[in-house]
C-alpha positions as CSV (number, residue, x, y, z in Angstrom):
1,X,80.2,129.0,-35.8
2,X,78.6,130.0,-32.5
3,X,77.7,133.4,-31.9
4,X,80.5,135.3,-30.0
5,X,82.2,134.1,-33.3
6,X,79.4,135.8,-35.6
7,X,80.0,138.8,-33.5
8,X,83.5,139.2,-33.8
9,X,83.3,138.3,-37.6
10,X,80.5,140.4,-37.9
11,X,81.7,143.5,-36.4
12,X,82.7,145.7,-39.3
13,X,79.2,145.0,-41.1
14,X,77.0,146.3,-38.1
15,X,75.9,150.2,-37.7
16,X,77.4,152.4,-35.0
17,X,75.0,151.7,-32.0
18,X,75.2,148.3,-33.0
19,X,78.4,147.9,-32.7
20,X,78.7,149.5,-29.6
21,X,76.1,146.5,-28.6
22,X,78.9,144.0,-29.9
23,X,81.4,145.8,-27.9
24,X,79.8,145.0,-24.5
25,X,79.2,141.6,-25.0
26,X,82.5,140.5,-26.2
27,X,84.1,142.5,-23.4
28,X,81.5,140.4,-21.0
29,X,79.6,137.8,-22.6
30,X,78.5,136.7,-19.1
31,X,77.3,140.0,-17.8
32,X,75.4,140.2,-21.3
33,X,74.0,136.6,-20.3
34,X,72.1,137.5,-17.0
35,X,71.4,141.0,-17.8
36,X,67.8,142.5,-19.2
37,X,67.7,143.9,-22.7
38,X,66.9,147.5,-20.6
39,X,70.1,147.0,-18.7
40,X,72.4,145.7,-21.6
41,X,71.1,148.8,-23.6
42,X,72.2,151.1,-21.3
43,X,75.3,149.8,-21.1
44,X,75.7,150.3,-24.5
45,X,74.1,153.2,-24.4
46,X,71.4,152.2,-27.2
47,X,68.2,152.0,-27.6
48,X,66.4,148.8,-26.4
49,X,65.2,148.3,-30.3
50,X,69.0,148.5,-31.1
51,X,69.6,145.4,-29.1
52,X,66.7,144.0,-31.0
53,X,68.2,144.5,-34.0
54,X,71.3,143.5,-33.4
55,X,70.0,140.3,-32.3
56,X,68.4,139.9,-35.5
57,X,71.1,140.8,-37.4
58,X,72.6,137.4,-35.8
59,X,69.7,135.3,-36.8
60,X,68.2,135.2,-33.5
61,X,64.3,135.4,-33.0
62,X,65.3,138.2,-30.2
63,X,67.0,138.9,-27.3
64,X,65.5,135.9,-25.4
65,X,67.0,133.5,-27.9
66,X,69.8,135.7,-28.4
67,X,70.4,134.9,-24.9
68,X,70.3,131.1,-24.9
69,X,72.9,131.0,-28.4
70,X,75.3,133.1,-26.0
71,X,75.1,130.7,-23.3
72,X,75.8,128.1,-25.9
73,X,79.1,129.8,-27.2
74,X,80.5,129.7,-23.3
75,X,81.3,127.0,-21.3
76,X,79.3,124.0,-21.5
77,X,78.0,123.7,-17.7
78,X,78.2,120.9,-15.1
79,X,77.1,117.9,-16.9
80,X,73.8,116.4,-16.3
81,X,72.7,119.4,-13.9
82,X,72.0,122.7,-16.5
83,X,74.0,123.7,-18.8
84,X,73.7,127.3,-17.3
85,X,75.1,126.4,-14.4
86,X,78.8,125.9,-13.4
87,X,80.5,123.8,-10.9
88,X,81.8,126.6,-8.4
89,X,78.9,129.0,-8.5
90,X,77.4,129.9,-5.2
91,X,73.4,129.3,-4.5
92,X,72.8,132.8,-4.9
93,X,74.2,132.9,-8.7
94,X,73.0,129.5,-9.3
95,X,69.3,130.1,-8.5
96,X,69.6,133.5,-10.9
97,X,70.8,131.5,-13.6
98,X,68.1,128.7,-13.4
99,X,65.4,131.4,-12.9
100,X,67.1,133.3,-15.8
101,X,67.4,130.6,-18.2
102,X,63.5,129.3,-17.9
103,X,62.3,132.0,-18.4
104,X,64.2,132.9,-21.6
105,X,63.8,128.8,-22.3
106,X,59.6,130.0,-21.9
107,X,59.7,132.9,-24.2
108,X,61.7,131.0,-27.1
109,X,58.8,128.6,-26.8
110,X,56.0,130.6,-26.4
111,X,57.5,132.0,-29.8
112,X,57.4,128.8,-31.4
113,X,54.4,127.3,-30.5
114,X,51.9,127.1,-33.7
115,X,48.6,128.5,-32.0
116,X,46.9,126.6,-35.5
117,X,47.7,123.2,-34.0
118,X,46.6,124.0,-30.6
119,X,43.7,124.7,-31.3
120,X,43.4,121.6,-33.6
121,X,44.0,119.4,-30.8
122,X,41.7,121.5,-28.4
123,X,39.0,120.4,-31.0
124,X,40.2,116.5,-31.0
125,X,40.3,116.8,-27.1
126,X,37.0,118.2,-26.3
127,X,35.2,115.2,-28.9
128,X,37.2,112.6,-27.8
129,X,35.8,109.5,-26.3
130,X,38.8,108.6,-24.0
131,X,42.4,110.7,-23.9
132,X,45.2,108.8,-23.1
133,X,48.6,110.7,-21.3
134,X,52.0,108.7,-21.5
135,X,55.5,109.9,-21.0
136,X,58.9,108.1,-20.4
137,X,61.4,109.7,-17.3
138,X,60.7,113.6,-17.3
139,X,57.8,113.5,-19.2
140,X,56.0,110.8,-17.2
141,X,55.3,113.8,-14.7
142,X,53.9,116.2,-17.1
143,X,51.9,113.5,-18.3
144,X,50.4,112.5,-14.9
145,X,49.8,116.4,-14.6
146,X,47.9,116.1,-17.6
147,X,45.7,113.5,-16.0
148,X,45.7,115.7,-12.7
149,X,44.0,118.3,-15.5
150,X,41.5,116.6,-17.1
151,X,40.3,114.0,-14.8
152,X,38.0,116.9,-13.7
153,X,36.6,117.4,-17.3
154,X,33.9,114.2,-17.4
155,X,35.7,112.6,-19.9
156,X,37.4,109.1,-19.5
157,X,41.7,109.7,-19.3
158,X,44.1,107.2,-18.6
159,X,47.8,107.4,-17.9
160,X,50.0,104.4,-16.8
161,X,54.1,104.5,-15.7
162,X,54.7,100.9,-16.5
163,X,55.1,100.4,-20.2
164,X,53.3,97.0,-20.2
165,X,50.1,99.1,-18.9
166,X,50.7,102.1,-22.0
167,X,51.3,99.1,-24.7
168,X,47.9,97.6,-23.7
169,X,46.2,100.7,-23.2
170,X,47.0,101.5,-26.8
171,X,46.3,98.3,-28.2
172,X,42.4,98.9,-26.6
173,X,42.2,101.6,-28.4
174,X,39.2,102.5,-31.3
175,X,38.2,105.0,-33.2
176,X,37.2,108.7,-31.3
177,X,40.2,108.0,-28.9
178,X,43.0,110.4,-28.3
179,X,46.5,109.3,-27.6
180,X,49.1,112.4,-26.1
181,X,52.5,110.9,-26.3
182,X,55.1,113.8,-24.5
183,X,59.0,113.5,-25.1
184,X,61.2,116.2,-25.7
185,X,64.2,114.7,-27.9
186,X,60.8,112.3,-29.8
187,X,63.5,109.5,-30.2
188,X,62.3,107.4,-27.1
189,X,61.5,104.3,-29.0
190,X,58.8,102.5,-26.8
191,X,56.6,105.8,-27.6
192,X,57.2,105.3,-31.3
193,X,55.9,101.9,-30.5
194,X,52.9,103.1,-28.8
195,X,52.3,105.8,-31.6
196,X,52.3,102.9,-33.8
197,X,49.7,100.4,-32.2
198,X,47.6,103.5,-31.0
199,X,47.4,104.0,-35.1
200,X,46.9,100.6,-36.2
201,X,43.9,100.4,-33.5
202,X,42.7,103.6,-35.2
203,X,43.4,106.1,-32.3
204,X,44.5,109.4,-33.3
205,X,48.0,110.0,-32.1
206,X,49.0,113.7,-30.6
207,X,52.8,114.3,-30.0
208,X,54.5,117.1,-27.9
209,X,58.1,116.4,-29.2
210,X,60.0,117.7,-31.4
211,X,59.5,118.6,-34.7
212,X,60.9,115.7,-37.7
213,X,61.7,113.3,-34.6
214,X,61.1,109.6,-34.9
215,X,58.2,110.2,-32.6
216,X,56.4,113.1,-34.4
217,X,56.7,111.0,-38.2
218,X,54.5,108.5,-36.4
219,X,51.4,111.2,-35.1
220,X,48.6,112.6,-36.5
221,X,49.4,116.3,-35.2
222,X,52.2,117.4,-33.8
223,X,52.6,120.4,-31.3
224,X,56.2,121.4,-31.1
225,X,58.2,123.2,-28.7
226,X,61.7,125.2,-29.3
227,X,63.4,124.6,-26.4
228,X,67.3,124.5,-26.9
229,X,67.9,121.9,-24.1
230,X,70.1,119.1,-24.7
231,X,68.6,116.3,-22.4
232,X,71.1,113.6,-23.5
233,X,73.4,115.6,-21.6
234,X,71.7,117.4,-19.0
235,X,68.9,117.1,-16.6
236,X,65.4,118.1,-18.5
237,X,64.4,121.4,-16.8
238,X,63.3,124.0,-19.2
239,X,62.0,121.4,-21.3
240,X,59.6,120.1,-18.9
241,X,58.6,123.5,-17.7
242,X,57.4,124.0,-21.3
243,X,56.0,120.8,-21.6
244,X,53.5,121.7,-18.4
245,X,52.9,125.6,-19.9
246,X,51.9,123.9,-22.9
247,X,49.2,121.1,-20.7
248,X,48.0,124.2,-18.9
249,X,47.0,125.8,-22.6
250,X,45.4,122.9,-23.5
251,X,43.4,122.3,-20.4
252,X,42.2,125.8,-20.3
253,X,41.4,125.8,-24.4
254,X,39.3,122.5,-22.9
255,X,37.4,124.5,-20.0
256,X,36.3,127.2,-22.8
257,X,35.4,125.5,-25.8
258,X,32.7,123.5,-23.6
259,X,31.2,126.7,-22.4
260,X,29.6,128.4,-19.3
261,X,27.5,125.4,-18.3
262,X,30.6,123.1,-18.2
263,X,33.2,125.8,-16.2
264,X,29.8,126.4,-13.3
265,X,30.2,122.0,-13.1
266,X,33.9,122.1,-12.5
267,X,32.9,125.1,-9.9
268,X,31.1,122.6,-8.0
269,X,34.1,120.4,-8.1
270,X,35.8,122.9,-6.5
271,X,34.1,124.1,-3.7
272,X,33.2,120.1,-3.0
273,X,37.1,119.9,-1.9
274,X,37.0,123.2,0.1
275,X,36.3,120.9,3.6
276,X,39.4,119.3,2.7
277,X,41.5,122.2,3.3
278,X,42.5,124.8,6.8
279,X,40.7,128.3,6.0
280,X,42.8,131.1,4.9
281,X,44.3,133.0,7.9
């Protein structure tokens, strides 16, 4: 059941001012879709916890997620573009709704992420001998960010494209060596495979993928992301915006678990490159 069908089903089970919430949103479940939880409230004329609670009530983790389920319940989208978007909208609407949707995709994931494992694999980083990045399609350019990251951090990293290079990356692997493998859907099989022989050559293998995927079964730690973004069938966006939030939280976690002395070295890194670049006018 999606959830313009809880709501109507729902209806006669929610309070006054919630279903006055309810009301609006079946009326104009689009309108609800790109509007704030300030606005949508005072179209109901409800409080802003109301609209909380009414989300709740629908087994939502707010009004961000509440959101993306509504989106859901519409029409599907354009086909591998974003499911947000439709074929006739102008540049104007379709530049809200990308906006829009990352940012609600952000919040569902900054929900989910389990700050425990983070700062697990901030520890594995920041003693590893060598950190390996790999990614397939999308997530080959968050993992060549990663590299861009911690290059900078005097610490061997390695990322390859070509498959052949990952699989014998892997295979040189030994113990103290840290393996990120990135993938959104986790069912990519060549980074099972490298999650495998990463193992067996005693690497420990980290996995930004999904939760109970083929991929994450095969890591040692797994950091997970909710975003509700069907790549099979659409262009990885949100996803991959996620993906990089998530890098940027790990390189920073890097930066301050090795201390003052480390962040005045990377300093010197950066004002090396300052010739390379006009002044600010």
């Amino acid at each position: 059941m999606n959830i313009l069908e809880k709501i109507a089903q729902q209806k006669g089970a929610f309070s006054k001012s919630e279903r006055k919430v309810a009301e609006i949103i079946l009326a104009n479940p689009q309108t609800a879709i790109h509007s704030s939880i300030a606005t949508l409230a005072k179209m109901s004329d409800v409080s802003e916890p109301t609209v909380n609670r009414f989300c709740r009530r629908l087994d939502t983790k707010g009004y961000p997620d509440f959101k993306l389920h509504l989106a859901q319940s519409l029409a599907n989208g354009t086909p591998y573009v974003n499911r947000h978007v439709e074929e006739h909208d102008t540049p104007e609407e379709c530049t809200k709704k990308i906006f829009e949707s990352t940012m609600a995709a952000l919040e569902v994931a900054r929900q989910s992420v389990d700050v425990l494992a983070v700062n697990r694999v901030v520890d594995l980083l920041t003693q590893a001998k060598k950190i390996s990045f790999f990614g397939m399609g999308a997530s080959a350019s968050v993992a060549h960010d990663a590299l861009n990251k911690f290059f900078r951090f005097n610490v061997p990293v390695t990322y390859f494209e070509d498959i052949l290079m990952q699989r014998m990356s892997c295979m040189n692997c030994s113990e103290g060596d840290v393996v990120v493998l990135i993938s959104h859907t986790g069912r990519t099989k060549s980074l099972v495979e490298l999650a495998q022989l990463a193992k067996a050559n005693d690497a420990t293998v980290v996995g930004i993928t999904a939760l109970n995927s083929p991929l994450a079964n095969e890591c040692s730690l797994v950091l997970s992301l909710e975003v509700p973004e069907d790549t099979d069938m659409y262009m990885p966006m949100a996803s991959r915006i996620a993906q990089l939030t998530l890098i940027d939280i790990l390189a920073t976690g890097f930066t301050l678990r090795r201390g003052s002395k480390f962040r005045e070295n990377l300093k010197r890194v950066k004002d090396s490159l300052r010739d390379s670049r006009f002044d600010k006018r």
